[in-house]
C-alpha positions, 0 to 999 in steps of 0.5 A: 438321368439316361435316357435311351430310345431303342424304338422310334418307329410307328406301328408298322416299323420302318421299313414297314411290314408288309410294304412296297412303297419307294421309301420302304423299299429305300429303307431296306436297301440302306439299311434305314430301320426303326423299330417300335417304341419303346424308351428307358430312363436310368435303365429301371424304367421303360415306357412301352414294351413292344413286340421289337423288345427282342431286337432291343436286347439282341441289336442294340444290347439293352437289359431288359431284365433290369427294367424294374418298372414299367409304363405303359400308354395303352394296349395297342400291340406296338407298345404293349407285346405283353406275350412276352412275359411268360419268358420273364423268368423259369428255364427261360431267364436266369441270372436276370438283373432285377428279379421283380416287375411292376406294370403300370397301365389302364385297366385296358392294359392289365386285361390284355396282358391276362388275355395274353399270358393266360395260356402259358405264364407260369406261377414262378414267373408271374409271382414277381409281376405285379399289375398296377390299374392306373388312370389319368391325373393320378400321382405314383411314387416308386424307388425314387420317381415320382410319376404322373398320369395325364391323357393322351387322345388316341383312343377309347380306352383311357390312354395315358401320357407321362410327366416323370421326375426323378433326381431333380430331373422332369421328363414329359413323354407325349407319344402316342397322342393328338392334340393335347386335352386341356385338361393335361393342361391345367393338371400340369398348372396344378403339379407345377414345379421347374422346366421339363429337362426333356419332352418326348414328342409325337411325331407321327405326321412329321412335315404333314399337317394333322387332320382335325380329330387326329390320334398323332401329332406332326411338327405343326402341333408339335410345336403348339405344344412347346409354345403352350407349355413355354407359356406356363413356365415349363419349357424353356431354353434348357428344354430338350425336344425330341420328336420320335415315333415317324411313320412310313407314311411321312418318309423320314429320310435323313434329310427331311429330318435334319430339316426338321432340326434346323427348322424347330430346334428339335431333336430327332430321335433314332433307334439307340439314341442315349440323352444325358439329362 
């Protein structure tokens, strides 16, 4: 399995829209940039699709258009861009990749894309988009993956997290998200089955530490989390970490992130980053 990180900045980017702080400005002078989240496996399937997908295609020369099955945490504009989609399709796509596209998100996410498209979407195009309505612990299968929900703490509306498995293959996605509920816990004991190959990490806070109740993790909870799941039996030594979605706010500068590397023996992901599982 492939798996290619086109995004791997928070909400606001980096360097951050509108800021002036030291950092950003460092960042826009060395050329430092992340753009928004968003993660494909195989080329079919991505999590996320955000507002910087454009960037994805044009900089980075990922086919969006291949992308046959998409994931989404919840509704918030950084990993969920859905105006977007009236472009899937009519004069402005042709000889696309894969002409069909299922969505899978909260009821949240499916009433936002309507918001979104309802003013310009044209027939042709959304006739090869279907809407899937998905809620926490359930279990999907299409084209050869097998996919389940689990539930992220970050906001009011359901958002959802990812065990993937496809190919003898598991990857656990846990971005956007504070500390895990036990109840991901316990349906991961449920599911069972062989060691994550990889587990994607929220890594917003990075070196800070998380306040109580937060909606992201640094590497202090980062590292609860593997200890956890090394404790059921599904991380291990051939689990591969990857921490991703740094903010402005944490400064992650090259340094701080080799630190982190060297410290955890984790990952740190950055915008184009290819994994072979």
């Amino acid at each position: 399995m492939k798996v290619t990180f086109l995004g791997t900045g928070a909400a606001e980017g980096i360097p951050a829209l509108f800021c002036n702080c030291e950092f950003c400005r460092g960042a826009r002078k060395n050329g430092e940039f992340r753009s928004r989240s968003q993660v494909v496996l195989d080329g079919e399937l991505s999590i996320e699709f955000p507002p910087d997908a454009f960037y994805h295609t044009s900089v980075l020369g990922a086919d969006l258009s291949a992308i046959k099955y998409l994931l989404v945490t919840h509704s918030h504009m950084d990993h969920f861009y859905a105006h977007d989609f009236i472009l899937r399709g009519y004069k402005y796509a042709q000889n696309m990749t894969s002409s069909a596209l299922d969505i899978y998100g909260n009821a949240e996410v499916v009433s936002v894309f309507g918001e979104c498209t309802k003013r310009e979407l044209r027939d042709v195009v959304s006739e090869n988009i279907r809407l899937h309505t998905v809620s926490a612990f359930e279990e999907l299968e299409f084209g050869g993956w097998r996919v389940h929900t689990l539930l992220a703490k970050h906001s009011s509306q359901e958002p959802l997290l990812y065990a993937l498995e496809k190919g003898g293959k598991r990857v656990l996605y846990l971005t956007d998200t504070g500390r895990l509920p036990e109840e991901d816990y316990l349906f991961l004991d449920q599911i069972g089955g062989k060691l994550f190959d990889l587990i994607v990490l929220d890594c917003t806070f990075l070196w800070g530490k998380a306040p109580e109740g937060a909606r992201h993790m640094g590497l202090e909870e980062n590292m609860r989390v593997i200890a956890r799941l090394e404790k059921m039996g599904l991380a291990g030594g051939g689990t591969k970490k990857v921490i991703t979605h740094f903010s402005h706010n944490s400064a992650p500068t090259k340094e701080s992130l080799q630190r982190a590397e060297k410290t955890y023996g984790v990952i740190s992901a950055y915008d184009g980053l290819s994994l072979e599982l």
